[in-house]
C-alpha positions in Angstrom: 43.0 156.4 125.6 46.5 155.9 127.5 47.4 153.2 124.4 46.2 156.2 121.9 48.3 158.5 123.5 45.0 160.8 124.1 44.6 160.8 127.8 45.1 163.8 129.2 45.5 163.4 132.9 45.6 160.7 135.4 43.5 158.0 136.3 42.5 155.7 138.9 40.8 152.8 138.1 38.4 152.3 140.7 36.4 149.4 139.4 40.1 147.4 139.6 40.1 147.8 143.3 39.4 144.6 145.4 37.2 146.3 147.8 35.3 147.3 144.5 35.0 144.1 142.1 34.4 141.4 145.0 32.4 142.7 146.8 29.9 145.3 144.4 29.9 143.7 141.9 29.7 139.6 142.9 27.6 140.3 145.9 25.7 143.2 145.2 24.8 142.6 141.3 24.0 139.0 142.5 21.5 139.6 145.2 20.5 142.6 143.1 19.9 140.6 139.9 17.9 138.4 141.2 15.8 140.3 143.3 14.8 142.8 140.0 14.0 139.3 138.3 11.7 138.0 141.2 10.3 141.4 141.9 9.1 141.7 138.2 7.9 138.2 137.7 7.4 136.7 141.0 8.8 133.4 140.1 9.8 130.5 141.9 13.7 130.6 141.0 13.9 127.0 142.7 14.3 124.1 140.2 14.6 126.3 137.2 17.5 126.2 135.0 19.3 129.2 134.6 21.9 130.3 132.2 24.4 132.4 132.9 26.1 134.3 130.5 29.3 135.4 131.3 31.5 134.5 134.3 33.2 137.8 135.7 32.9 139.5 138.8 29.0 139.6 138.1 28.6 136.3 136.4 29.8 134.8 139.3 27.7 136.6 141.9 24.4 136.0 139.7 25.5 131.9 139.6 26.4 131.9 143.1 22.8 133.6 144.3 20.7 131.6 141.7 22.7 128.2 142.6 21.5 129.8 146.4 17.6 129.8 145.2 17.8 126.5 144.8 18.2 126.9 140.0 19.8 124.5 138.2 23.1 126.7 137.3 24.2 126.6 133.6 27.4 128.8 132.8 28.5 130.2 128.7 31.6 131.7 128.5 34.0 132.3 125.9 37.5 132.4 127.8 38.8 129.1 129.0 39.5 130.7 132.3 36.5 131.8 133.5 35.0 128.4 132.0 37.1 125.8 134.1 36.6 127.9 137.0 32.7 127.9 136.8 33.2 124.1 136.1 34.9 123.3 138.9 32.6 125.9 141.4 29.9 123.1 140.5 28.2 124.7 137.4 27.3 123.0 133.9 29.5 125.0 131.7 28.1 124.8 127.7 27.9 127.2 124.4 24.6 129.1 124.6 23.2 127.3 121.4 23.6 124.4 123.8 22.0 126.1 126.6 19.1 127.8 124.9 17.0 124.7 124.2 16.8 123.7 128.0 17.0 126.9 130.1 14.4 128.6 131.9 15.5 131.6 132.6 18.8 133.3 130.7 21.1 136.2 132.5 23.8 138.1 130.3 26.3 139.6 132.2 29.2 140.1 129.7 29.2 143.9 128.6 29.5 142.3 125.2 26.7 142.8 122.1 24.3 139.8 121.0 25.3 137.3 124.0 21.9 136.0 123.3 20.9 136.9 119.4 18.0 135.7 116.8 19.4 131.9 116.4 18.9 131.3 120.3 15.7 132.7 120.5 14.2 130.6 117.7 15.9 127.6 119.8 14.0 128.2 123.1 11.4 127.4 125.3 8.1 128.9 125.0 7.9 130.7 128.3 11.8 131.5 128.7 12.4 134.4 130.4 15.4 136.8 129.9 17.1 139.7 131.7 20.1 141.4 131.3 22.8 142.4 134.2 25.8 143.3 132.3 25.7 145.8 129.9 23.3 148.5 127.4 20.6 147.5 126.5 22.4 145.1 123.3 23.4 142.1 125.5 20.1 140.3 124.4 19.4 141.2 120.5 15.9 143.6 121.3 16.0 144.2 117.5 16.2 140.3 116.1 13.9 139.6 118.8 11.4 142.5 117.6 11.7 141.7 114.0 11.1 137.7 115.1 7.7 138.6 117.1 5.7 139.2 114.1 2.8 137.1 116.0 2.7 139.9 118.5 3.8 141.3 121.5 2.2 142.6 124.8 2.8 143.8 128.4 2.3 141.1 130.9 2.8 143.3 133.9 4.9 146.2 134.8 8.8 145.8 133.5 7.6 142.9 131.7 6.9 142.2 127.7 6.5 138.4 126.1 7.2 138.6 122.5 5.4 135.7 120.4 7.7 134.9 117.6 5.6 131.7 116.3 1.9 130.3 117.3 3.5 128.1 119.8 6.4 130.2 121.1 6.3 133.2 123.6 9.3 134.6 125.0 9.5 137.1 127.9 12.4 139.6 128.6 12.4 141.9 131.6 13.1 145.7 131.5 13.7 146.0 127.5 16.7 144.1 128.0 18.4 147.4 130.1 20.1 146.9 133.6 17.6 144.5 135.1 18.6 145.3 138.9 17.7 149.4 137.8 15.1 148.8 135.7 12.5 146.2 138.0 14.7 146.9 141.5 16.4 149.7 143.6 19.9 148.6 142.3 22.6 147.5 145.1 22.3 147.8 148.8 24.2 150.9 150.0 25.8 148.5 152.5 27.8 147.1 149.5 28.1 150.8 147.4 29.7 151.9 150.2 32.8 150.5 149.5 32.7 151.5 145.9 31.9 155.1 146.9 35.1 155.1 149.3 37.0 153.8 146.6 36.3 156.9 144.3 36.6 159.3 147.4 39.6 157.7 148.1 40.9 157.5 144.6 39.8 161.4 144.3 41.8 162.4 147.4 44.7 160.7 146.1 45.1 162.3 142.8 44.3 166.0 144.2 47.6 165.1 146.7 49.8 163.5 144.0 48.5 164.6 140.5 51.5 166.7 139.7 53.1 163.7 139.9 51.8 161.3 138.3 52.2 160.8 134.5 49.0 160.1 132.2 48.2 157.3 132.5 45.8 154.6 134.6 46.6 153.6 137.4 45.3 150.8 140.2 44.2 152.1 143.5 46.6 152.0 145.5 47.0 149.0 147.8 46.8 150.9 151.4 43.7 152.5 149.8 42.1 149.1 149.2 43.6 147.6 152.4 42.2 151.0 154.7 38.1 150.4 153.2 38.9 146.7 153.7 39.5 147.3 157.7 36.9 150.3 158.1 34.1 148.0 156.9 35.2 145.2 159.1 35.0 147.5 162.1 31.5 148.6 160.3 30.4 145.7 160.4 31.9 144.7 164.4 34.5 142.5 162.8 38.1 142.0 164.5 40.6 140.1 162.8 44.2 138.9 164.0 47.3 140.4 163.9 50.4 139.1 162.5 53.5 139.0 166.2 56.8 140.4 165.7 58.2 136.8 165.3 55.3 136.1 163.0 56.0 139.1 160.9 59.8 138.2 160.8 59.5 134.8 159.9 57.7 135.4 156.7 59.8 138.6 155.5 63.0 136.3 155.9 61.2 134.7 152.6 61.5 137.7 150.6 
């Protein structure tokens, strides 16, 4: 809307903030994820191999927690950045039609349409299991996957459906492909929101002091927003850091 030239008043990007995308959505959507994923199926995560798609903020939390469970870690992408650096955090790093054949489990965290779509299900395991983390309910293709499972489909147990798309072949997907942590789980811990919610307090405060003037467009939280929930969760959580000395302060302005 601000490229459009439609925006009408100021905003604050919360999601932008540090104390936002580190910490909600790496930590919280990871442990999250996987506990909606567990909770529904009660599966042994350890020694399965699942396939991340998608390595943001919550790709990397869902890796890092599954990797944690003891799964072998597979990572798709389709920028270059995020793939070297799930690479080199230890992760096999492959094109889904590579990764559909041998995973065991399959995680779409892009906010993107048909990460996982009709030619990767017709490649897969009988038995694989997918859930999405990132998006609507259009990350995994419900439609091709509906129009594949002509042999049937059923309700294993609660938030859970296996779609049989030939006589050997079942595939399972966990809360209709919606918000997996929301729709088998309670969401994030509140000890992890929290930080979000100050941001948009914070954020709030800041544009009923300084609306007039601001222009209209978006704008980052400010830093000494981000820094303040930063220091009020470490003393939250008992947590004193070090501060920098006079001489320690001078020395490294005399850089600038």
């Amino acid at each position: 809307m601000e490229a459009d030239g439609s925006l009408q008043y100021p905003i604050v990007a919360v999601n932008d903030a540090d104390t936002k995308h580190f910490f909600d959505n790496r930590y919280g959507t990871g442990q999250s994820t996987l506990d909606g994923i567990i909770r529904a199926t009660n599966i042994l995560i350890a020694g399965k191999v699942v396939v991340v798609a998608g390595y943001g903020w919550c790709g990397k939390g869902i890796a890092m927690r599954a990797h944690g469970h003891g799964a072998q870690v597979i990572v798709t992408e389709v920028d270059p950045v995020r793939a070297l650096e799930a690479a080199m955090d230890g992760y096999r790093v492959m094109k889904m039609e590579q990764a559909a054949p041998i995973g065991d489990i399959f995680i779409t965290a892009t906010g993107d349409v048909n990460v996982i779509d009709a030619q990767h299900f017709q490649m897969m395991r009988d038995g694989a299991i997918m859930a999405n983390s990132g998006h609507f309910d259009s990350e995994v293709n419900m439609r091709a996957l509906e129009g594949l499972s002509h042999e049937g489909r059923r309700t294993l147990r609660p938030f859970v459906e296996e779609f049989q798309i030939a006589p050997d072949k079942r595939l399972v997907v966990i809360g209709e492909g919606r918000l997996v942590n929301l729709a088998a789980a309670e969401g994030h811990p509140a000890s992890v929101m929290d930080m979000s919610f100050a941001n948009q307090a914070l954020a709030s405060e800041y544009i009923v002091k300084h609306g007039r003037e601001l222009e209209k467009r978006v704008y980052r939280v400010p830093e000494e927003i981000d820094r303040e929930i930063a220091r009020l969760k470490l003393h939250a959580m008992r947590i004193e850091i070090d501060t920098l000395t006079e001489e320690q302060d001078r020395y490294l302005n005399s850089w600038h």
